[in-house]
C-alpha positions, 0 to 999 in steps of 0.5 A: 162286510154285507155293506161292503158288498152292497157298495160294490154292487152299487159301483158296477152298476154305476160302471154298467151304466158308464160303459153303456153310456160310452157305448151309445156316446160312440155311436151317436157321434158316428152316425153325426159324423157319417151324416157330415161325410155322406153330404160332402162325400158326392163331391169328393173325386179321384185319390182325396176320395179313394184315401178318405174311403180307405182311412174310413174303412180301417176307422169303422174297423177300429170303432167295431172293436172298441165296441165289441170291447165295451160290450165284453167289459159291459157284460163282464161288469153286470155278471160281476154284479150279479155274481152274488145273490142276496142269499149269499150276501146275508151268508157273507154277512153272519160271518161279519164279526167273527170271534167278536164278542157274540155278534158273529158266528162264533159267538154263537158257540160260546157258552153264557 
């Protein structure tokens, strides 16, 4: 069980680290975009230039949101990893076994 749970640490770790990479992924390639635009944006005129700022608008919205998201799910994803303390993993870990010949905590009880 104690493995078990040591893998899993190692897996939301792994998913804490895959969600801040997407995190920083997103806003990378949005500064990139940004640049692009704030380039050309000077040259735009009348109704392309009022609809690409209203459409620009609702995109960085929708990004705000799925950043807020990545976050709340990466912040959940580290306090699931830290849920358990190396305490009360080796707790978890004397009852592996039980009712097994000796190895777990009822093999403590039984008489030799």
């Amino acid at each position: 069980m104690g493995g078990k749970f040591r893998l899993e640490d190692a897996k939301l770790t792994k998913l804490a680290n895959d969600l801040d990479d997407m995190h920083n992924t997103i806003e990378g390639r949005i500064q990139a975009l940004n640049a692009v635009v704030d380039s050309i944006e000077g040259h735009w005129k009348g109704i392309a230039a009022n609809e690409y700022n209203s459409m620009q608008t609702r995109v960085n919205g929708d990004i705000r949101k799925l950043k807020q998201r990545l976050a709340f799910a990466r912040e959940a994803v580290a306090m699931s990893d830290k849920g358990f303390t190396q305490e009360e993993h080796d707790r978890l870990n004397s009852f592996k076994g039980v009712g097994e010949g000796g190895g777990g905590l009822l093999g403590r009880f039984q008489a030799s």
